[in-house]
N, C-alpha and C positions, 0 to 999 in steps of 0.2 A: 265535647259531647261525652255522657259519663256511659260507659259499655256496663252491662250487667255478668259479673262472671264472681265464681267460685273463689273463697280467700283462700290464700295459700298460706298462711298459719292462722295459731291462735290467736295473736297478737293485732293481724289485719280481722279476723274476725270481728272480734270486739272492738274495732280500731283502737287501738291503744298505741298506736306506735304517730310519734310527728317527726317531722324532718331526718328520719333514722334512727333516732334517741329513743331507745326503747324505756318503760316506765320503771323505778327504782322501786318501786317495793311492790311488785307483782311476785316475783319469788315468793316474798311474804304469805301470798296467799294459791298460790299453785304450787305445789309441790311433787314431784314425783315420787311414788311411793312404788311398793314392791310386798303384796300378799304372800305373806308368810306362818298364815294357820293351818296348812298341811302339815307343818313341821313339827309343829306342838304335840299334834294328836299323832307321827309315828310311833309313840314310845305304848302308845294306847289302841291300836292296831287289833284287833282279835279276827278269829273267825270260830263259828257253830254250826251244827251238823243235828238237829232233830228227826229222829226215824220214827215211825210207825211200827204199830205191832203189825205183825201178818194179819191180812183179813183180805176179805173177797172186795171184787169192786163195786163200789166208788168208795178208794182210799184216801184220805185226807190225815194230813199232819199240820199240826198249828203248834208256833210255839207264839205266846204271850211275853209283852216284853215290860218286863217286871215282875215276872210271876218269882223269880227266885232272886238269888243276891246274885248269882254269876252275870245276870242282865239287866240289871238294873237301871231305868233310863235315866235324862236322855239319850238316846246315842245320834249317833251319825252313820243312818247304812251308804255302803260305798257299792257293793252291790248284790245279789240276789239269782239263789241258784236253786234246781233240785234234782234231782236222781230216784230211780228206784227200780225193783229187780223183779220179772215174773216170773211167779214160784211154777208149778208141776201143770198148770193148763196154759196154754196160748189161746189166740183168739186171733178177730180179723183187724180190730182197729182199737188203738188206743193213746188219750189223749193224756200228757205234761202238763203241769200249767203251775206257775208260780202266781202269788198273790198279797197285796195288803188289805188289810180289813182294820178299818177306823171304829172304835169303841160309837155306841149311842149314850148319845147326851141330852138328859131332859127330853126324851121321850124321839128325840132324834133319830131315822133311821139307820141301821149301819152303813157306812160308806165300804163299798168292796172296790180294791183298785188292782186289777187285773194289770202284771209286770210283764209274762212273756208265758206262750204254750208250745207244744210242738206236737205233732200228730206223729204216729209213728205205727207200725205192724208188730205186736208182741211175737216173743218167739221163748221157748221155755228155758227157764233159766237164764235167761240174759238180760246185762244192766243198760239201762240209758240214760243218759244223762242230757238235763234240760242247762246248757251251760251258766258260766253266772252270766249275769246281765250287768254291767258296771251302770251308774245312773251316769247321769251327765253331771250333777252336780250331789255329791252329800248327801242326803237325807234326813233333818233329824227328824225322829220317832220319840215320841214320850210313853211314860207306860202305860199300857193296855190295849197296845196296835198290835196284833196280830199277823204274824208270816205264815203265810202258808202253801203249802204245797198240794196242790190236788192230783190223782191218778182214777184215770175215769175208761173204761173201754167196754167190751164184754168177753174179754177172759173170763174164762170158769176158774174155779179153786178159789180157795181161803187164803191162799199164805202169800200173796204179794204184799210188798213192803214200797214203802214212798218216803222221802226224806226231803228236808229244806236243810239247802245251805247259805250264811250270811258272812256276810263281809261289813265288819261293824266296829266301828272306834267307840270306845267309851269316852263320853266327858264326866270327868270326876265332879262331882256335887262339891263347890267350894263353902265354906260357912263365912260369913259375913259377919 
């Protein structure tokens, strides 16, 4: 009478195995391997720090990725953070918030991908910090994705500042 139960390797999976003689050129096609493309890109490691001019709120910094030669994509973000400091007024509530924002294509709407916010109580003069957010996996980004960092409350004054920071490997453009 054949019972129904779970195999306990690969080999009884697929049944591949008779009288104990396991198959000879299975190796051949199962291999055990070992990822090793974090290793490539340590040497390619960066991080960036985009700030805002002072302005009242709703402050928003954006850095575009390709807009200059220092970020030129693709990259690989690893993860995503922002900070920023209120200037001479406080207020009662104010909101962090990190962001990616996908280019429109052929008429495409933009895609906005909200990464992480935090609420918080301003108070004068003092910094806060929206921590980075490590992804689970890499990111890559090609140019024209937009990071950005929003600061939104109702503090009075002009002169608050908001910043985005990244955590981003570059892959160098190989030529063919």
């Amino acid at each position: 009478m054949n019972l129904d139960k779970a195999p306990v390797g690969l080999l009884e999976l697929f049944r591949l195995r008779s009288q104990g003689i396991g198959p000879f050129v299975f190796a051949d096609g199962v291999v055990p391997t070992v990822e090793v493309g974090e290793f490539y890109g340590a040497d390619n490691l960066c991080a960036n720090v985009s700030a805002s001019a002072a302005a009242a709120m709703s402050v928003t910094v954006t850095e575009t990725i390709g807009a200059n030669a220092g970020n030129a994509g693709p990259l690989r973000l690893h993860a995503l953070g922002a900070h920023c400091t209120i200037g001479a007024a406080a207020g009662t509530w104010a909101q962090l918030s990190v962001h990616l924002q996908l280019p429109a294509q052929g008429g495409t709407p933009v895609v906005y991908v909200p990464i992480a916010s935090m609420q918080f109580t301003p108070r004068i003069g003092k910094s806060f910090y929206l921590g980075g957010f490590a992804l689970p996996r890499p990111l890559v980004i090609r140019n024209g994705v937009q990071l950005l960092a929003v600061l939104d409350g109702d503090a009075g004054g002009a002169d608050h500042v908001v910043a985005v920071r990244w955590l981003y490997e570059w892959i160098p453009n190989k030529a063919v």
